[in-house]
N, C-alpha and C positions, 0 to 999 in steps of 0.2 A: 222559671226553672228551665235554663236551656237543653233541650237535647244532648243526649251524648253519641257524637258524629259516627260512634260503631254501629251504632242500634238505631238512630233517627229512621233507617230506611230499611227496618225491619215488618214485615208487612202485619197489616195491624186486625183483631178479629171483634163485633160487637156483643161477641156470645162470652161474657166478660163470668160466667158460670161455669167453663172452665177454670177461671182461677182456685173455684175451689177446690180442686185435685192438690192443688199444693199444702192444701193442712195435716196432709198425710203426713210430709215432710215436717210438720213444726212439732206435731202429739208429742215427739221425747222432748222438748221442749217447753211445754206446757206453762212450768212455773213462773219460768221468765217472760213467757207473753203475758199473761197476768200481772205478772208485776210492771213489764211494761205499760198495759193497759191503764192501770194504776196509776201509774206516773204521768201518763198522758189525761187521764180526766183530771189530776190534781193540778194541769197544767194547764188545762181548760176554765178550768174553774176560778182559778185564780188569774187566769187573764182577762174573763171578764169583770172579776171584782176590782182591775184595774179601775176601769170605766165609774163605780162606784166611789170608788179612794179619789177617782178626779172631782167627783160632785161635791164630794164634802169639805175637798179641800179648798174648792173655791165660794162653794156656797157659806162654808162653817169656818173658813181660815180667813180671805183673801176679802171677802163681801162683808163679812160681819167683824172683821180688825180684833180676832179674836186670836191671838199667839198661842195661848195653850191646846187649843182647838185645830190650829195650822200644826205646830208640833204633834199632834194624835196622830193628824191627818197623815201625814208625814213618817213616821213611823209601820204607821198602816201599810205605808205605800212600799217602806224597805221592806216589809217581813212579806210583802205578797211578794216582791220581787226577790228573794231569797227562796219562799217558794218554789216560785218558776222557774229558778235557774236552777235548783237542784231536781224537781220534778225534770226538767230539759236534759240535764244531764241523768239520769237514770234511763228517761225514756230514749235518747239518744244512744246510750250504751248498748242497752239492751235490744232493742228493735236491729242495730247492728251487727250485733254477735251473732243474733237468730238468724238477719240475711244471708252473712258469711258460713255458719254451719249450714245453714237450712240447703244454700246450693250446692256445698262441697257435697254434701250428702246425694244430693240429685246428681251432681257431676258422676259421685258415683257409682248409679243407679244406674246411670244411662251408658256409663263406659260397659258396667256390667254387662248391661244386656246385648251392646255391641258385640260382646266378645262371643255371646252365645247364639248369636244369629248362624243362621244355616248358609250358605256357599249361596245360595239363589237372589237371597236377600242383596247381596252386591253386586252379583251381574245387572240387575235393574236398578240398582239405587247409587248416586256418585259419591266419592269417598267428601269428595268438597262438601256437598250438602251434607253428610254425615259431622262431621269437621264444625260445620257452620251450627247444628244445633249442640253439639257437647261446647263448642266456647262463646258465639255470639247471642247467642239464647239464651243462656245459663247466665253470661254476664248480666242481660238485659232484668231476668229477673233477679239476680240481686242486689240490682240495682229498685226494684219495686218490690221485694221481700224489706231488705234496709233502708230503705227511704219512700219511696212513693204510695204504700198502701199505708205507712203512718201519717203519713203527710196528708192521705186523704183523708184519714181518720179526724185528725185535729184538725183541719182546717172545714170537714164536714160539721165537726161538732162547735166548733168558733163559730161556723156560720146560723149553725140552728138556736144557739147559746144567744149571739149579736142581736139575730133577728127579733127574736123573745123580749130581749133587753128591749131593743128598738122601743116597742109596742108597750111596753113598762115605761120607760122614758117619756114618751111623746107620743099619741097616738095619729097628731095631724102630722107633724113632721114623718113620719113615717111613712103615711099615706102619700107625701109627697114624693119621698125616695123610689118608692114603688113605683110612680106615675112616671119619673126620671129614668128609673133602670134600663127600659127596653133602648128607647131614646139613644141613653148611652152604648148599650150592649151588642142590639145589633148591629151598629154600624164597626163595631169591632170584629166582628164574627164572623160577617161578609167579609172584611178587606183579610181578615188572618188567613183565611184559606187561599189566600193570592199568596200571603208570605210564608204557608208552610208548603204550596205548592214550587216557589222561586229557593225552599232551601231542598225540598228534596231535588232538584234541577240541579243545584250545587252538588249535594252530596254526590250526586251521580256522575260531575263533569270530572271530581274529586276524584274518584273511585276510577273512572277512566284513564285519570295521570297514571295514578299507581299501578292498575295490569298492565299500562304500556312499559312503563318503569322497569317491574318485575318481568314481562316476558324477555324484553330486551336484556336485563343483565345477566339473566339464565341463560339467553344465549350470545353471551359477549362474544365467544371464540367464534360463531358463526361472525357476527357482524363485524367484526374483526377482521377475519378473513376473505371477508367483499366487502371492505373498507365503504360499509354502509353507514360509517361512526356520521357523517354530514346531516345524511336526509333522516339516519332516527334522530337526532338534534333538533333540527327542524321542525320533526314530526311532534316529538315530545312540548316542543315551545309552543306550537298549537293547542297542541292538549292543553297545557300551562295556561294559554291564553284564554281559553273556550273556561276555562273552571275562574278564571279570573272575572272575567263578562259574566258569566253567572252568579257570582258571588257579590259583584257591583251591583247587580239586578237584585238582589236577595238586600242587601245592605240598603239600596234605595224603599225599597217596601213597606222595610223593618223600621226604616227611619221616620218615614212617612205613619205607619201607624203608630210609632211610638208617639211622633205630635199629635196624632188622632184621638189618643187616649189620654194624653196630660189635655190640650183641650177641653175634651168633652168630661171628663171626671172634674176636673176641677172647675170647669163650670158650672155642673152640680152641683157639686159642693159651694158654691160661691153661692150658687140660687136658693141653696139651702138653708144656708147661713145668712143670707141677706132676711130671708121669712124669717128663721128664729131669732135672728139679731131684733127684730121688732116687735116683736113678742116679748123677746128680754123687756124693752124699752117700755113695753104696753103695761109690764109685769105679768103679763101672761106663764109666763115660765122662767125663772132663776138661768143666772148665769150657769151656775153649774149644769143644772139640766141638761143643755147648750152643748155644755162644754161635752157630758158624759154621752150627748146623743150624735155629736162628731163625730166621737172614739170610735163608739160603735156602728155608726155608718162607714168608715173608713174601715176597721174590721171585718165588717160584711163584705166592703169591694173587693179588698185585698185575697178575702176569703173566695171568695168567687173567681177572681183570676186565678189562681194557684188551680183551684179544682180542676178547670179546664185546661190546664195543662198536664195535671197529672190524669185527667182521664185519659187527655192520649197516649202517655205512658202504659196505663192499666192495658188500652185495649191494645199496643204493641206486646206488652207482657201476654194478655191473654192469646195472642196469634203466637208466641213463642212458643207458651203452657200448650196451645194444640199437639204444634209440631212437635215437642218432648213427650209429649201424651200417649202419642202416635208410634214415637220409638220405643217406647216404652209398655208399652200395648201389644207392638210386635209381637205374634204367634213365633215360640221356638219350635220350630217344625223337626230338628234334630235333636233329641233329649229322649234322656235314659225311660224306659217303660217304667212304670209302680215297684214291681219288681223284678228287676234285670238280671237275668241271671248271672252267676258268676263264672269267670273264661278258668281254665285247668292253669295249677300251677305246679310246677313251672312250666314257664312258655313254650310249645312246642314250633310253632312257627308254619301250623298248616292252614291252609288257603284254601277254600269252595268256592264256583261261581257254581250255582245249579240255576242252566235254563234264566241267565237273569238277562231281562231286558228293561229299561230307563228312558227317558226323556227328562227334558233340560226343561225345568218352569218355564224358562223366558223363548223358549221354542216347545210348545206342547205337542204342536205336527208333526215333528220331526223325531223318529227312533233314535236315540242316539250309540244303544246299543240292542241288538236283537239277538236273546236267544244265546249268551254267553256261557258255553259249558266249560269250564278251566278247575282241575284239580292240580296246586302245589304242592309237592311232598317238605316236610322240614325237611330244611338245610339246603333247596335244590334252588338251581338260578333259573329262571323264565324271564326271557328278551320279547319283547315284544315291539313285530316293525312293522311297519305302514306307511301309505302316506298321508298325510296334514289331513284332520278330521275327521281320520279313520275311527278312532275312539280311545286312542292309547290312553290318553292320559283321564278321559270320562273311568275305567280300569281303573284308575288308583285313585280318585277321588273317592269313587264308591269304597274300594278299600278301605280309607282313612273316613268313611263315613261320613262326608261331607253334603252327599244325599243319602237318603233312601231309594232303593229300588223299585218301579212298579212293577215286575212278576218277578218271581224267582225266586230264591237264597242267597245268600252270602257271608261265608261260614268263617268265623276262624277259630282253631283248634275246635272244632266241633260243636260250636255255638254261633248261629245265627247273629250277626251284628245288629242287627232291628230289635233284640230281644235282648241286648246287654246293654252296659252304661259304657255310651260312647267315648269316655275319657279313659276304662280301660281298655277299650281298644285300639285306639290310639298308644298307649301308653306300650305296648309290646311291637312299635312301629320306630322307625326314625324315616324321614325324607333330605335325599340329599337333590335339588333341585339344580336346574341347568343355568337360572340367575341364582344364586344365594344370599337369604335376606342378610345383610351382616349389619347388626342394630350399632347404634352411637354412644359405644361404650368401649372398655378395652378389650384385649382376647379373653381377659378372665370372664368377664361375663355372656361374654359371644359364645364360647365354647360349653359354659356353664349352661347355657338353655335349656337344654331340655333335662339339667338334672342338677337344680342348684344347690343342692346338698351335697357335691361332688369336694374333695379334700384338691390343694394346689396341686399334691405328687399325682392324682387320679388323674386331673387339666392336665400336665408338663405329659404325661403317658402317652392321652388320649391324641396330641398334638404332635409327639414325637414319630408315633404311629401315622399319624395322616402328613407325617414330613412337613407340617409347620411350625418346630422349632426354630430351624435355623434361623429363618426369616423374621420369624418373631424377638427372638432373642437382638437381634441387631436394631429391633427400634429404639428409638430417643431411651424408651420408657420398660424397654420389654415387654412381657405378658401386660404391665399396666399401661401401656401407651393409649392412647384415646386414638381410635380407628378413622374418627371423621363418621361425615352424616353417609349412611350406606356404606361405609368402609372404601370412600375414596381414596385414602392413605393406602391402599392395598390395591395389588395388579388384579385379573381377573384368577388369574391361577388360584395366588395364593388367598383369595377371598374361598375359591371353591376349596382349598384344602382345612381352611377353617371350618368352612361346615363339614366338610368331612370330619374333622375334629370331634365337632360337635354330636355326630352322629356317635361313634367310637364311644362318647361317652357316657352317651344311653343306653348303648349297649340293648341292643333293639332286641328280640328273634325273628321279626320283618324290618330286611330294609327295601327300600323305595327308591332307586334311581332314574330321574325323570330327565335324557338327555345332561348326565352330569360332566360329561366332555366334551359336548357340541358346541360350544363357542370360544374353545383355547386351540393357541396354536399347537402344533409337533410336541414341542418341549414338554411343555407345560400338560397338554393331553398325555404324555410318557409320565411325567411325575405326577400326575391325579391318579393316572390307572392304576401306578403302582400301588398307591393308598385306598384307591378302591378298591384294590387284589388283598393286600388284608383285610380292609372291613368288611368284606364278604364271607372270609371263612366261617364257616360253620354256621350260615343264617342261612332266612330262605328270602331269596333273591329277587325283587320285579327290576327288568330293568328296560326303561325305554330308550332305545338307542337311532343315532341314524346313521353311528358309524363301525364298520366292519369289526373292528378291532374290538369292540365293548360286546359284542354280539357272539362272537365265534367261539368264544368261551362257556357261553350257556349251555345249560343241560337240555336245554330244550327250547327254541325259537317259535314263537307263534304267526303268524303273518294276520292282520288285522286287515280290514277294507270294509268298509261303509255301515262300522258298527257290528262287522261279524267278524268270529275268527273262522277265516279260509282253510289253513291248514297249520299242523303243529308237528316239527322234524327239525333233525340238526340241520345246521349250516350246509354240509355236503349233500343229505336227502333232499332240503328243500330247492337247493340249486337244480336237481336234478327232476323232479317232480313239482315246481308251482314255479308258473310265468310270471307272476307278480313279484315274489321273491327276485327272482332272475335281473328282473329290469330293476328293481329296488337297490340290487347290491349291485350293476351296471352305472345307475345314475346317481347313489346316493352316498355309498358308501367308499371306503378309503380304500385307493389303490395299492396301497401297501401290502395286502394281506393276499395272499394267494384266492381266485375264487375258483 
């Protein structure tokens, strides 16, 4: 059973008692692994009554010129083999289905729990290797949920069934097989770890092609542009070459042991049969004997190599089963209390920092905010400026309860956030971010985010308000045009005024502006403002800004630095009273606005 080139170079665990975490996933399943089971010992059984159906056919048909006795035989032999083929197909059906529900179901277990991981969890862990166990891993074991733990199953029970038989059959010939085995066995065993060590060398020169591949055509327009098109060519045909040389080196190995084992197996067998050939002649043992103690030695080898290959399967699945285990294991550090209180309705839109101070898991040394006292009144706007790692935006994660805080409170409408269910607090939030995630779907679904119960006339409102009608309306497809991956079909502007959109039609009583005009030009920062001027009314306001214009409008400006708030005044008092402000709106902010 050849490897499958995704998974070959999946790292492999011999604690193969993890696998049994996965029976969790089969319990609603139950009937069907039984009847698979079922179908798999029916198919056991009667493969080795092959072996029998051959003794009599030659002993009682073929050696004693008996036709009616050849005709039994003969029939014996179709109804086993109707048997086996329908036992085959049952247990093939069914061990299948199980694989394919049995992962969807983890697939979705582990997405699940992705989604409920806390903020910390992704600063320390790559989205690749997140990635890499929800599909590489998942595939791998359904690939050994659907095929490989039946495979050991039956070819487990073929082998303990053969060997039985063996010793029923012939007890010397058997003895001889046994004295043959090592003989044969380990010189296979030694050279295979030369060949599974020359194919993962392959798979890895393999693997090499393709990120050069991929990095380079992600950045075509760069190499394009330094007409570097020659030397990656070049560079690529090395790679090409190096996975070529390795896979000659892999192919010579494989070749070589493959005559390693038709040799010495069938020399066995030649030695085997040459002793029971004489023994026929002696009369020591019927032809049939013979015949039925081949089957079953050749059964047993066959039996024997399979297993060793699906064990290295099992123990690739069991280093999978860890690493799913693990995800799935993951402590949700952010999750609603037993009983969470419930926030005032309707939403008022008031904001408490008492005394709250934090650090970041992946820096425990480090304050990242100290001693945060901030009350927002509903409906009032608070700017909040600084500069780079002062904590602005540490503020509004805590907010959106992405951490918890170590001292302090963190109120909203007069309920501590640590003591509610964090999806309703969220839920009385919208965030309009400075990049905007814009998913690979149309505007209907883009804009729908955060409230997809929303009617088309509620989307056309919410878009006409955030001024991304017009633009919308002129695609190929209108509202349904298919955006691209990230909304590359769209400019930066009108990507932010979609989430604006989007916001508008959660209709928050907190919104969240995180630098939502720091990366557009004039134009484009004049037509967001505008739609950020009505999405603002009548909410209460965080806005993090670094330019004059998004600022001056506040009802109140905080100036932020090294995790404290400095001082809290309008635009005019704080010019006139805090240095940092002063040099802030000097070097950061937009010259347009009187300071």
């Amino acid at each position: 059973m050849a490897p499958n080139p995704r998974t070959a170079d999946r790292p492999k665990s011999k604690n193969l008692h993890v696998l049994v975490r996965l029976f969790s996933f089969l319990k609603p399943y139950r009937l069907r692994v039984l009847i698979a089971f079922v179908a798999l010992t029916l198919t056991v059984l009667a493969t080795l009554g092959l072996g029998q159906g051959l003794k009599q056919l030659i002993d009682a048909g073929f050696s004693a010129q008996n036709p009616q006795a050849l005709d039994q035989a003969l029939l014996v032999l179709l109804g086993v083999a109707v048997l086996m083929a329908l036992g085959t197909f049952v247990r093939f059906y069914m061990v299948s289905w199980i694989g394919e529900r049995a992962v969807a179901d983890i697939r979705e277990a582990v997405f699940k729990r992705i989604l409920s991981l806390h903020a910390s969890f992704f600063e320390v862990t790559k989205t690749g290797e997140i990635l890499s166990r929800l599909t590489t891993d998942t595939t791998l074991l359904q690939s050994v949920i659907g095929s490989s733990v039946s495979m050991a199953l039956r070819n487990g029970m073929n082998l303990v069934g053969g060997i039985i038989m063996l010793f029923i059959t012939n007890v010397k010939l058997t003895g001889l097989v046994l004295l043959v085995v090592p003989i044969v066995v380990v010189p296979i065993i030694v050279y295979g770890r030369r060949v599974r060590k020359l194919s993962k060398e392959s798979q890895d020169k393999i693997a090499d092609v393709g990120a050069f591949a991929e990095e380079t055509i992600n950045a075509i327009s760069t190499v394009q542009a330094f007409t570097h098109e020659q030397v990656d060519q070049n560079r690529f045909g090395a790679e090409v070459t190096g996975a070529f040389d390795a896979a000659v080196r892999r192919i010579q190995a494989r070749s070589v042991l493959t005559a390693t084992v038709i040799l010495l197996v069938f020399g066995a067998i030649g030695g085997v049969l040459w002793v029971g050939g004489r023994d026929v002649m002696d009369g020591t043992i019927t032809g049939g004997e013979l015949a039925a103690f081949l089957f079953y030695a050749t059964m047993v080898a066959f039996n024997v190599g399979v297993i060793s290959e699906v064990m290295g399967e099992l123990q690739r699945a069991a280093g999978a089963t860890e690493r799913l285990v693990e995800l799935l294991d993951t402590d949700i550090e952010i999750k609603a209390p037993e009983n969470p209180k419930t926030l005032p309705v309707p939403h008022q839109g008031h904001v408490a920092f008492e005394k709250v101070s934090f650090r970041y898991p992946s820096r425990p040394d480090q304050l990242a905010l100290k001693d945060i006292t901030l009350e927002i009144k509903p409906g009032e706007t608070v700017a909040l400026v600084g500069p780079s790692g002062a904590g602005k935006t540490t503020i509004m994660q805590l907010l959106l309860r992405f951490f918890d805080v170590e001292s302090g409170h963190l109120k909203v409408d007069g309920v501590d956030v640590a003591e509610a269910d964090p999806l309703e607090v969220r839920r009385r939030m919208a965030l309009v971010p400075q990049d905007p995630m814009i998913f690979s779907a149309n505007a209907w679904e883009n804009i729908r985010y955060g409230r997809p119960d929303a009617t088309d006339e509620e989307v056309r409102a919410a878009a006409g308000a955030a001024q991304a009608t017009e633009f919308l309306e002129k695609l190929p497809d209108g509202f349904g045009t298919f955006l691209g991956e990230k909304g590359t079909r769209l400019s930066g502007g009108q990507r932010q005024r979609l989430s604006i959109a989007r916001a508008l039609l959660r209709d928050p009583a907190i919104l969240l502006l995180d630098e939502a005009t720091s990366a557009l030009d004039s134009e484009n920062e004049r037509i967001v403002q505008e739609a950020l001027d009505r999405l603002m009314v009548g909410r209460t306001t965080l806005i993090i800004a670094h330019r004059l214009a998004t600022v001056v409008g506040a009802d109140r400006i905080c100036v932020v630095a090294d995790g404290e708030i400095q001082a809290i005044g309008t635009h005019a008092s704080l010019l006139e009273t805090n240095a940092l402000y002063t040099r802030l709106a000097k070097l950061q902010f937009s010259a347009d606005v009187p300071q």
